[in-house]
Every structure is written in C-alpha cells, then in structure tokens.
N, C-alpha and C positions, 0 to 999 in steps of 0.2 A: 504494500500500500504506500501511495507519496501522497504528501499530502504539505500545504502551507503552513508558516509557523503558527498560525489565528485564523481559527475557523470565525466567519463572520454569520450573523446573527441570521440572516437572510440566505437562502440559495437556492441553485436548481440543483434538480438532479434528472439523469439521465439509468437506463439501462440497454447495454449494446451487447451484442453477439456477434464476434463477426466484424472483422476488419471493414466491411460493407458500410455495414450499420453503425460502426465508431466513427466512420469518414463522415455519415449525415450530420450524426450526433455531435460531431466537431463544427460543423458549418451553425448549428442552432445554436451551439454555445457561443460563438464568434457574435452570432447578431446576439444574445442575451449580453452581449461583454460590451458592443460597439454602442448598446442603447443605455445600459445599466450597468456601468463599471467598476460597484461595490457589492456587487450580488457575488455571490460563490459560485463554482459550477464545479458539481462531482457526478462521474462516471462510474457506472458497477460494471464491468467486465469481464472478461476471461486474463488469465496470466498470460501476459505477453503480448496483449493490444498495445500499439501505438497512442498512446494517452495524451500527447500534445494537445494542450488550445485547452484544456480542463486545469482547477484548481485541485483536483485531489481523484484517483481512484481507487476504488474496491472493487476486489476481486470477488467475483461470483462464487457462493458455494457449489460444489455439485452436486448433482442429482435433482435440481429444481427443474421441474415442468415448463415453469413460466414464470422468471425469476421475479417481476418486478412484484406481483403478489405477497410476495415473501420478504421483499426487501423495504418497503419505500418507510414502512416504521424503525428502519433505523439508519434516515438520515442521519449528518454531523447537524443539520442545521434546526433551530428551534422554527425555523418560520419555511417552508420549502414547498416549493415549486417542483411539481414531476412534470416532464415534456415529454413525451412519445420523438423518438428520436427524427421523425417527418415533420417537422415544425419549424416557425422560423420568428424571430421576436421582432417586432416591427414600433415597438415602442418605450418608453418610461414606464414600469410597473408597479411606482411605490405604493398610486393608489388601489393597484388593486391587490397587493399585502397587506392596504389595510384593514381589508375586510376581512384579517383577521383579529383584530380588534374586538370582533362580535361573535364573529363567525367560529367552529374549530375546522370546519371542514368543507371545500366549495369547489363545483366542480358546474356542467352545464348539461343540459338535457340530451338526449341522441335526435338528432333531426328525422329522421323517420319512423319514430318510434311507436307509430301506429303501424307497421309491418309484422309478419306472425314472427320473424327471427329475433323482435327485440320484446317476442313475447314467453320467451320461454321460462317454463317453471321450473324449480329446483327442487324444492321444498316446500313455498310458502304461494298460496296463491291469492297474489297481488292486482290490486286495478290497473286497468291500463291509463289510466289516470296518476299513475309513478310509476314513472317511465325509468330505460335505462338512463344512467348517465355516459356519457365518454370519460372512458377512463385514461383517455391521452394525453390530459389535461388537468392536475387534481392539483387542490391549491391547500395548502392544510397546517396545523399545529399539532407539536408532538404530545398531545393529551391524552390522559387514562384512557377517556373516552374513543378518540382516536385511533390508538393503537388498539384496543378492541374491537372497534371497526375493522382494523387490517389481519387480525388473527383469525376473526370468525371469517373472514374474503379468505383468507387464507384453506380456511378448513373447508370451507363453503366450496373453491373452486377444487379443491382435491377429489372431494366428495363427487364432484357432478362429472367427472370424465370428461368433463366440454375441454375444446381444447381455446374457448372465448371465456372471456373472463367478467365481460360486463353482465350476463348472468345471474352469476355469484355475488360480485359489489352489488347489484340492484337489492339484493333480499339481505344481504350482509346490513347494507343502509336501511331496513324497510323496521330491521330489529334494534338500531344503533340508538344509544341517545344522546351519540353527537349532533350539535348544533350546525345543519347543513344547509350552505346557501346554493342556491343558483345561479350564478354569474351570467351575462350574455354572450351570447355567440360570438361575439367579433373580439372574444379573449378564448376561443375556439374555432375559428373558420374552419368549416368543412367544405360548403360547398359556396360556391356562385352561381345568381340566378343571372339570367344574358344580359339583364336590365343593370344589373351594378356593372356590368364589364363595359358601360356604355356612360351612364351616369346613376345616381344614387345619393339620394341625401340622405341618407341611414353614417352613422359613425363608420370609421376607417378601421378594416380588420388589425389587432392589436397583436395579436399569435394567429399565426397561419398555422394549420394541418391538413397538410395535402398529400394524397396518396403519391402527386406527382412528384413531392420532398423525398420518396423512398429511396433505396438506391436502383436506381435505373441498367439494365441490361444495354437496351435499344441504345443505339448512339444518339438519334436523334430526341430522343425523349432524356437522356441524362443531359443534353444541352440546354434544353428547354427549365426542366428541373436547377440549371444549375445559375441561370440567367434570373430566377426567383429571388427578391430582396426584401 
C-alpha cells in the first residue's frame, strides 16, 4: 500500500481490475484533481497496477466476487466519494459534500427504473415506488449506520448469486436507518436526451457516467471516449 503522509478529510475513491480499468480510473481522478485539488483520490487494486495520478492505493483482497461491495466501508477518508471508474468530474464538489452535513448516505435514482430488471426481488418485496439506486455514484459518511448498510449489501449480494449489485443495495437501503438523500442526476449523468445535445436550460452535468468512459476496444470509439472532458 502507498499512501500520503495526511490522509485529508475529504476523498474519492475508486475500485479497478485491470490495467484497463486503472487507465479510466486515472483519467477520472485527473478531472477530480484539475476541478478539486484538496480532495484525496485512493484506488483498491490488484498488486502491481500502475497507480500513478492516485493519492494512495489498496490492494484488493482475494477471492471477492465484486470487490467494491466489500470494500467502500473502509475508506481512509471520513467524508468519500465512490466513482465507478467511467466517470468524469466536471466541476467544484464542496457543495455537494455538504450534504453530508445532514445526510449519512446519498446517492441518485436509476433512470429506468420502471423496467422489470430494476425490479428484481431478493428477499424483500418492495414498491416500485423505491426504486434502485446507481451505485456508480454513492456519496457517504463513515457511520455505524453506514457501515451497516454496506455489511448487510455485502451479505445481501452474496446471498443473491446476481452477479449486479444494485439489487442487493436497493433492499440493503429498504432495511437501513441510514439517513439517505437523493441527489440529482447531473451529479450522475447517464444518459442525454437529443434536446440537451442541442440546447437545454436544465443545470450543466456535474459527474458524467458514461458507458462510453469504459475502456474502449474499437479505435474509433476509445477516440471519441477519450476526447470526453
């Protein structure tokens, strides 16, 4: 593990697999650093990623399914930010750490979340009226309540064979009595409708999450992807 001599109170954190996906996960932390340059950025990995452009990594236990499950309760930082390593920081985020101020745990709704795949049951059968959330995106404090939430996700996703995870968080959160907000979309962009690629008086997306952030095979789609700011 490397790590700075002062972990700072604030950070992101990332989980990568895959010299691929540490290459993305380097580019998001570059925009979390060029917009917000007191924020922390720590990487969970495999031994022997390339960890440049991160303030600190850890190394993945093994034998984890789907590591971030298991890991994101034990950030270095009291106040953290998880990012789905497809994402890209487009802005200043003080204010929206400070909704934890009130909040212990916030995250945003899944956009089609009237689909039967963001209806599926584990255990607890829930309205479609709480919905999943994206877990690409989770903004949070390290609280009893908290880390309780991520223990029962934890067992929750074990349990369900799924190899998705949002699932497990939807009923994990359905039992939690973390205090959870729902932040807006444009601190999660998923998608664009044609109308914003044109004009759009709606706020300007804050974090992008785009499948097209993943890493790219196609040449001509890692160009396009890499042209993303």
């Amino acid at each position: 593990m490397t790590q700075s001599d002062i972990t700072p109170r604030r950070g992101v954190v990332y989980v990568a697999w895959g010299r691929d996906h540490v290459d993305v996960a380097r580019r998001s932390a570059a925009s979390v650093k060029k917009h917000n340059p007191t924020l922390g950025t720590t990487i969970w990995c495999k031994e022997g990623d390339d960890v440049s452009g991160f303030d600190q990594a850890i190394y993945i236990p093994e034998g984890l399914k789907r590591p971030k499950v298991n890991v994101l309760g034990e950030s270095p930082y009291d106040e953290t930010l998880f990012l789905d390593n497809d994402t890209i920081v487009r802005a200043d985020l003080d204010s929206f750490f400070d909704l934890l101020r009130k909040y212990e745990i916030c995250g945003t709704q899944v956009i089609l979340w009237h689909r039967p795949r963001h209806q599926k049951p584990i255990r607890e059968d829930l309205p479609e009226t709480f919905p999943e959330i994206n877990t690409g995106v989770l903004l949070y404090r390290k609280t009893p309540a908290v880390l309780a939430l991520f223990a029962d996700w934890a067992e929750s996703f074990a349990a369900s064979g799924m190899k998705i995870d949002q699932p497990s968080f939807r009923e994990a959160l359905w039992r939690s009595d973390a205090m959870f907000y729902a932040f807006t979309p444009q601190f999660n962009k998923r998608v664009f409708e044609a109308s914003e690629l044109i004009w759009s008086d709606a706020p300007k997306p804050r974090i992008l999450h785009l499948e097209l952030l993943r890493p790219q095979k196609n040449g001509f789609l890692r160009w396009l992807s890499n042209r993303i700011r």
